[in-house]
N, CA, C and O atoms as a DFTB+ gen file, in Angstrom:
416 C
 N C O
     1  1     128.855     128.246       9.705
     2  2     128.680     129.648       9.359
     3  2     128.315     130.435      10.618
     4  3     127.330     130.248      11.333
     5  1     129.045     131.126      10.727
     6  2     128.779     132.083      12.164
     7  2     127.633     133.515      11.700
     8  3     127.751     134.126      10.638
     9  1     126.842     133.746      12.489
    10  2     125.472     134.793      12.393
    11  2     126.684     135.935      13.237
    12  3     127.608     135.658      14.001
    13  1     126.273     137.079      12.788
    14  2     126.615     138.358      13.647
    15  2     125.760     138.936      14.675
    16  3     126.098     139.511      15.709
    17  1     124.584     138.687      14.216
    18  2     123.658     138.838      15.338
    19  2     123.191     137.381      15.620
    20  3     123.031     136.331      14.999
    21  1     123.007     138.050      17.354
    22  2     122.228     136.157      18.197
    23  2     120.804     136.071      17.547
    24  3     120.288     135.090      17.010
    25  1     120.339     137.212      17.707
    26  2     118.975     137.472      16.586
    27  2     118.456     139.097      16.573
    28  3     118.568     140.085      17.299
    29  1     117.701     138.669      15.049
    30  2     117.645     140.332      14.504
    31  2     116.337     140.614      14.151
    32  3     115.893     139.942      13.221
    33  1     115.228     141.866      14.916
    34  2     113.936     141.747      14.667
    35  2     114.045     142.980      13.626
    36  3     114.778     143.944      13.847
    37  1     113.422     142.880      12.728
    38  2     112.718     144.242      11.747
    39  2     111.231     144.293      11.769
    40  3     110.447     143.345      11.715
    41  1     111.035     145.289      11.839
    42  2     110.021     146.572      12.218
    43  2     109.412     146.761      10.449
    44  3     110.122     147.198       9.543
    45  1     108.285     146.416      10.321
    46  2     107.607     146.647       9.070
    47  2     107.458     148.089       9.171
    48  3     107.044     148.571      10.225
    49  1     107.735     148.774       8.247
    50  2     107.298     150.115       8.495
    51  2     106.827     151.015       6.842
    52  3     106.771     152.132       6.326
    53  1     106.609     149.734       6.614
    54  2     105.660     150.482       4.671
    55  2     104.369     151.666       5.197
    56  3     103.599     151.740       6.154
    57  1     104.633     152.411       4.086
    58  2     103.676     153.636       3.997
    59  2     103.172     153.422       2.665
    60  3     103.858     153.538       1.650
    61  1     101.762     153.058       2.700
    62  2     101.050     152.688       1.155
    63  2     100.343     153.878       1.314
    64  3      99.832     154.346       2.332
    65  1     100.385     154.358       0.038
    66  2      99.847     155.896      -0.231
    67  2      98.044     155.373      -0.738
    68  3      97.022     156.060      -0.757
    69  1      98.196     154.303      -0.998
    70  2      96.864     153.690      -1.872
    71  2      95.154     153.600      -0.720
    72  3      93.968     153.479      -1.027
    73  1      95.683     153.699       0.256
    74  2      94.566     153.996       1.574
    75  2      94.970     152.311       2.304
    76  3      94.801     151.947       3.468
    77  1      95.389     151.741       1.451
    78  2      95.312     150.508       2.560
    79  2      95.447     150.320       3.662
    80  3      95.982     151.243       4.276
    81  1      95.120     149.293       4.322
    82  2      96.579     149.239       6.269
    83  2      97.792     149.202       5.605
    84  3      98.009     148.514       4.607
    85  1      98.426     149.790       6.041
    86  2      99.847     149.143       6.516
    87  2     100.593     149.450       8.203
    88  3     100.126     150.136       9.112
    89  1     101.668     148.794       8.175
    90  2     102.173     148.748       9.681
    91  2     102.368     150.406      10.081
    92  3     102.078     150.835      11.197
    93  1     102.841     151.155       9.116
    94  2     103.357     152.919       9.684
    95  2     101.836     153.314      10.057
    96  3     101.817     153.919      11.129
    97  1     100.652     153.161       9.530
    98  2      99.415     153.882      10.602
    99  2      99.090     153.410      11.538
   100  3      98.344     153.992      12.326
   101  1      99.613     152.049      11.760
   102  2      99.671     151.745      13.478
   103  2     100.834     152.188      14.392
   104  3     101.094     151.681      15.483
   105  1     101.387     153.033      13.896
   106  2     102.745     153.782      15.371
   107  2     103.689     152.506      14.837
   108  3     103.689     151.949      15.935
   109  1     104.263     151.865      14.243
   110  2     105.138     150.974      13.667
   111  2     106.709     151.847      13.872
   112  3     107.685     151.483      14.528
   113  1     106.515     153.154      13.021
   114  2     108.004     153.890      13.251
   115  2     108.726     154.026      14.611
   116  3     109.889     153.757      14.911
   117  1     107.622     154.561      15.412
   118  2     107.553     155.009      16.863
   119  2     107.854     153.690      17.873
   120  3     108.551     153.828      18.878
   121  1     107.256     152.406      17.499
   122  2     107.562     151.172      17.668
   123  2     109.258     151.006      17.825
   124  3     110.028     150.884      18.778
   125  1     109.370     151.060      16.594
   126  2     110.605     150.845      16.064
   127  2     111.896     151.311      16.653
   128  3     113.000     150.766      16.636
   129  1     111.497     152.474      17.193
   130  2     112.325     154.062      17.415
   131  2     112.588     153.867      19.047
   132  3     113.490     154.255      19.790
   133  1     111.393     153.095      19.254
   134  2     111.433     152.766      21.153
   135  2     112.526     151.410      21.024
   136  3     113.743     151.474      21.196
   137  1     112.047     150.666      20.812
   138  2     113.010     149.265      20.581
   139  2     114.863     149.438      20.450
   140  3     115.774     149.075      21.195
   141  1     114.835     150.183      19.102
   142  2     116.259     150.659      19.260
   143  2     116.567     151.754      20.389
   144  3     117.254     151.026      21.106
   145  1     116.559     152.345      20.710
   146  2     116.940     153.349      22.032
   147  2     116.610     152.531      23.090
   148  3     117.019     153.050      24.129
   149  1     116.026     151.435      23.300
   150  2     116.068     150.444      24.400
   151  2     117.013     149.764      24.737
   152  3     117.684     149.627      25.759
   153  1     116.978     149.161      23.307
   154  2     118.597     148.048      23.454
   155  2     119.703     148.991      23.125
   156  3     120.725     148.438      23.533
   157  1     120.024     150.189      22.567
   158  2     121.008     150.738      22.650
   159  2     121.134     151.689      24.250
   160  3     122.208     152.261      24.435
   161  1     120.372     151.783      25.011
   162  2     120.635     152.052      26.502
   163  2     120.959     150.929      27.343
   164  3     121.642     151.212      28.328
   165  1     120.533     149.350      27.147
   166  2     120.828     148.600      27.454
   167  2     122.326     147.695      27.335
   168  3     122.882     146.780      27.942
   169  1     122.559     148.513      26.239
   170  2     123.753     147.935      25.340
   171  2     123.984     146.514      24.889
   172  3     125.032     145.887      25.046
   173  1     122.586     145.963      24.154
   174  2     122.503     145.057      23.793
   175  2     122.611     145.021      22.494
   176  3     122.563     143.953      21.882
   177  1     122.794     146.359      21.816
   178  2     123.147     146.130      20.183
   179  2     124.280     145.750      19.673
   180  3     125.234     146.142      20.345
   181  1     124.617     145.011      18.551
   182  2     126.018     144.845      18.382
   183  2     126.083     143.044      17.602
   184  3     125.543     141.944      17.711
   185  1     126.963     143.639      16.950
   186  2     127.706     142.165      16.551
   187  2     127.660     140.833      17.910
   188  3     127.831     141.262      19.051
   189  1     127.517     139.849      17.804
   190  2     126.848     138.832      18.464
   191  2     125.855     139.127      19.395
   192  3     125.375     138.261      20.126
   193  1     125.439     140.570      19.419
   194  2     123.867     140.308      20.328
   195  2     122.553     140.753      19.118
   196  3     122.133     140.241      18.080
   197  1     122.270     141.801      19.808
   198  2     121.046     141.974      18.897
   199  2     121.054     142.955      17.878
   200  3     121.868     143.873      17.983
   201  1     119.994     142.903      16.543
   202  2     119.913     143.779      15.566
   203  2     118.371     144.468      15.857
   204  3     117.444     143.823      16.346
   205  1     118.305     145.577      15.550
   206  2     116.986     146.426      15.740
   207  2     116.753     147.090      14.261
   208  3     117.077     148.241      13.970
   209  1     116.238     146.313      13.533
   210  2     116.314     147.174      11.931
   211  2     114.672     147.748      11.429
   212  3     113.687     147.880      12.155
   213  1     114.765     147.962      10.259
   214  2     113.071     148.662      10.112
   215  2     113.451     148.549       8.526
   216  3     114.471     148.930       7.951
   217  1     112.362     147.937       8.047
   218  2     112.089     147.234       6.908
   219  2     110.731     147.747       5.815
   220  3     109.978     148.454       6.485
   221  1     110.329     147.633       4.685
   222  2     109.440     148.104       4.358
   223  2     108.817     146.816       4.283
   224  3     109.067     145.805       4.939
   225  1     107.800     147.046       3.206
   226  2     106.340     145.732       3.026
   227  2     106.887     144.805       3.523
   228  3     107.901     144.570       2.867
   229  1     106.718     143.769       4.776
   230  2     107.041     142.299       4.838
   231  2     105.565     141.448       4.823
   232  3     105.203     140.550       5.584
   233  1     104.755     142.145       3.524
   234  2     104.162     141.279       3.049
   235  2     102.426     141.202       4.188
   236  3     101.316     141.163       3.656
   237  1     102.604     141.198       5.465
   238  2     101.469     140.839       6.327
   239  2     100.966     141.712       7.147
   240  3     100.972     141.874       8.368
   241  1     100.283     142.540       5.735
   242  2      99.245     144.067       6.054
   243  2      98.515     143.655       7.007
   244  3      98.494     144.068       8.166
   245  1      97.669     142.520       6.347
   246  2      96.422     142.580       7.374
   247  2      96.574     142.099       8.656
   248  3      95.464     141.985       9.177
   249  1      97.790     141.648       9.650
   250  2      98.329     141.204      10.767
   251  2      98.922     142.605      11.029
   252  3      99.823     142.506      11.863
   253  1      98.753     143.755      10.650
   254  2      99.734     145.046      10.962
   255  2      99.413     145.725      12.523
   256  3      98.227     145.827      12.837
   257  1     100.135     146.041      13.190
   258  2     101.884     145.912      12.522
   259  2     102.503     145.079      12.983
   260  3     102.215     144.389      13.961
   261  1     103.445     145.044      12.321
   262  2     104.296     142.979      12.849
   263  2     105.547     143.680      12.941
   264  3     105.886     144.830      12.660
   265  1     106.349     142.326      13.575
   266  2     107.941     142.235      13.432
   267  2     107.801     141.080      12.927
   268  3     106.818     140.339      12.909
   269  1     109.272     140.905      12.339
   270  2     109.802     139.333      12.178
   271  2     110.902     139.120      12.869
   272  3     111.716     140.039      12.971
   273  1     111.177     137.681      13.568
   274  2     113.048     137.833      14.344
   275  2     113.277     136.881      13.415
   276  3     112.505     136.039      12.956
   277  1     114.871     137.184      13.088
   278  2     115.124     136.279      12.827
   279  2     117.013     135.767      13.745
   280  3     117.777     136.536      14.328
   281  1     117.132     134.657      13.569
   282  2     117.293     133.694      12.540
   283  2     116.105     132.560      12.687
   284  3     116.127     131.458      12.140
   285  1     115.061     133.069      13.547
   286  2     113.915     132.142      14.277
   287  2     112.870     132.139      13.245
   288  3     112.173     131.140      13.069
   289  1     112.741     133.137      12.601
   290  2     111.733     132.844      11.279
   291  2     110.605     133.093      12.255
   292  3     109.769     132.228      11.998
   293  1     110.174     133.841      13.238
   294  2     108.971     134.095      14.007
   295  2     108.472     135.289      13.998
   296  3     109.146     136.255      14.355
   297  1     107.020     135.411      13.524
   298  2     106.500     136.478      13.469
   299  2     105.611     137.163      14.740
   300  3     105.265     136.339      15.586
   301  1     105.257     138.366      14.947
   302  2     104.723     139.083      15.753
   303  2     103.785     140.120      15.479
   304  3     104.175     141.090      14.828
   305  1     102.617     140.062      15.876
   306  2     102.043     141.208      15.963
   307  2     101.975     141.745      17.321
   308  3     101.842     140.959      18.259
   309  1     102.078     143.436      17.590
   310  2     101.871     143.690      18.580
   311  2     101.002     145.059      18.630
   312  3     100.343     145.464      17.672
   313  1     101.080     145.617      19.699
   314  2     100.157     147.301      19.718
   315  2     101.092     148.014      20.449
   316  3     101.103     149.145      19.964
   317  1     101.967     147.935      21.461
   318  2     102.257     148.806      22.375
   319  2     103.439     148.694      22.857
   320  3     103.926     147.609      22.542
   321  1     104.055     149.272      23.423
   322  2     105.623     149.025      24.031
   323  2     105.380     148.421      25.047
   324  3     106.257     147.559      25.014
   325  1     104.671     148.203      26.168
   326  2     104.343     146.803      26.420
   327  2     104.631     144.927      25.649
   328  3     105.250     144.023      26.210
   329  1     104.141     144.881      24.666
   330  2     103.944     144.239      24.231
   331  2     105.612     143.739      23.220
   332  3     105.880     142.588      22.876
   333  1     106.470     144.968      22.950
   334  2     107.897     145.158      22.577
   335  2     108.759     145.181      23.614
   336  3     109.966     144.976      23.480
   337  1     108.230     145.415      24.627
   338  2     108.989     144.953      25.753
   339  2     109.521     143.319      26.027
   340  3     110.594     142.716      26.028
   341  1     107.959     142.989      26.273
   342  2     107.806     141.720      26.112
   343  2     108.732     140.701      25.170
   344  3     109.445     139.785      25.581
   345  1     108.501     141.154      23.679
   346  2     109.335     140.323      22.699
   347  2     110.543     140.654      22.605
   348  3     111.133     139.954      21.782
   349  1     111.404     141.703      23.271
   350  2     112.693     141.797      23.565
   351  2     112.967     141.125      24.967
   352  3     114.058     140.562      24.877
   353  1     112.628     141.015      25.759
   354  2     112.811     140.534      26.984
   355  2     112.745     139.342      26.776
   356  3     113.736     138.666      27.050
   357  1     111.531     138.688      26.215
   358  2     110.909     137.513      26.309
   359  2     111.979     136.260      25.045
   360  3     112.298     135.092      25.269
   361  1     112.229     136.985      23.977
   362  2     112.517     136.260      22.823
   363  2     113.701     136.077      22.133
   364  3     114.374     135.130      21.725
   365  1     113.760     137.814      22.131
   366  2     115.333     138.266      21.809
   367  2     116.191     137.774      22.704
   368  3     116.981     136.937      22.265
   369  1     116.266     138.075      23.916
   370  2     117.121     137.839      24.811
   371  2     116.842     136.760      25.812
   372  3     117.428     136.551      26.874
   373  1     116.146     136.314      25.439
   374  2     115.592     134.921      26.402
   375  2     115.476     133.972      25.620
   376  3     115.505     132.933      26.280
   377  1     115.307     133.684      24.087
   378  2     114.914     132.970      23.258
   379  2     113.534     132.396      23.443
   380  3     113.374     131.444      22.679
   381  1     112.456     132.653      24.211
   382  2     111.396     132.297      24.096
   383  2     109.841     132.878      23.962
   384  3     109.286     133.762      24.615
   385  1     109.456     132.236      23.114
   386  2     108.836     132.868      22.145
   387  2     107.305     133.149      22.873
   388  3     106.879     132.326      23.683
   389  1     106.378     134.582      22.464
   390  2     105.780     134.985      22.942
   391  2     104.689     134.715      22.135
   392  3     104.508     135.193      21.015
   393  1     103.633     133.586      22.987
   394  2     102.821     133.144      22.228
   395  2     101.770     134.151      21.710
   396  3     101.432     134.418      20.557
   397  1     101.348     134.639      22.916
   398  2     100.118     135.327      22.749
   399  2     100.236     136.345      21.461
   400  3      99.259     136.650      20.776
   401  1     101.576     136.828      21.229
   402  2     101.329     137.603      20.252
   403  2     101.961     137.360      18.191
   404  3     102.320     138.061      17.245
   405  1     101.723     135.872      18.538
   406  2     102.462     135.048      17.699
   407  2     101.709     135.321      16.228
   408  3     100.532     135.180      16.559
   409  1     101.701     135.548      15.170
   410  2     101.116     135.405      13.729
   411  2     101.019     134.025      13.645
   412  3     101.890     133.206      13.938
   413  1      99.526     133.755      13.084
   414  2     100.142     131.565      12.958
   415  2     100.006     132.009      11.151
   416  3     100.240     131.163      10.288
């Protein structure tokens, strides 16, 4: 079975009206919004390279805000475009995985 993307991170970006955390009151959108305009200046988006998507609840409020890549099944928390730098440089396109900011 052939994948279209080499791998594809989504961007939690739930808005709970209920007061809880979620990933959108940590800059998650803005996250999100940097990532794609990165790899689309880079021209790394696309059928066999990378996917940049944005997702609602993936479930792991209290780790907020996260990504997930997949087809790696690896999760991320991060804070900063620093740190999205990193897991595009480091993971996406390098395949290796960035511990420090790993969800266990």
């Amino acid at each position: 079975m052939s994948k279209f993307y080499k791998r594809h991170i989504f961007f939690c970006n739930n808005i709970r009206t209920d007061g809880k955390q979620c990933c959108s009151q940590s800059g998650a959108k803005e996250m999100y919004r940097y990532a794609k305009d990165k790899c689309r200046a880079n021209a790394s988006l696309g059928e066999g390279r990378l996917g940049v998507s944005e997702s609602r609840c993936l479930g792991r409020c209290e780790n907020g805000p996260v990504v997930v890549v997949y087809p790696d099944n690896v999760w991320y928390q991060y804070i900063d475009e620093e740190d999205i730098d990193e897991i595009l440089e480091s993971h996406l396109e390098g395949g290796n995985t960035v511990d420090r900011l790993l969800i266990k």
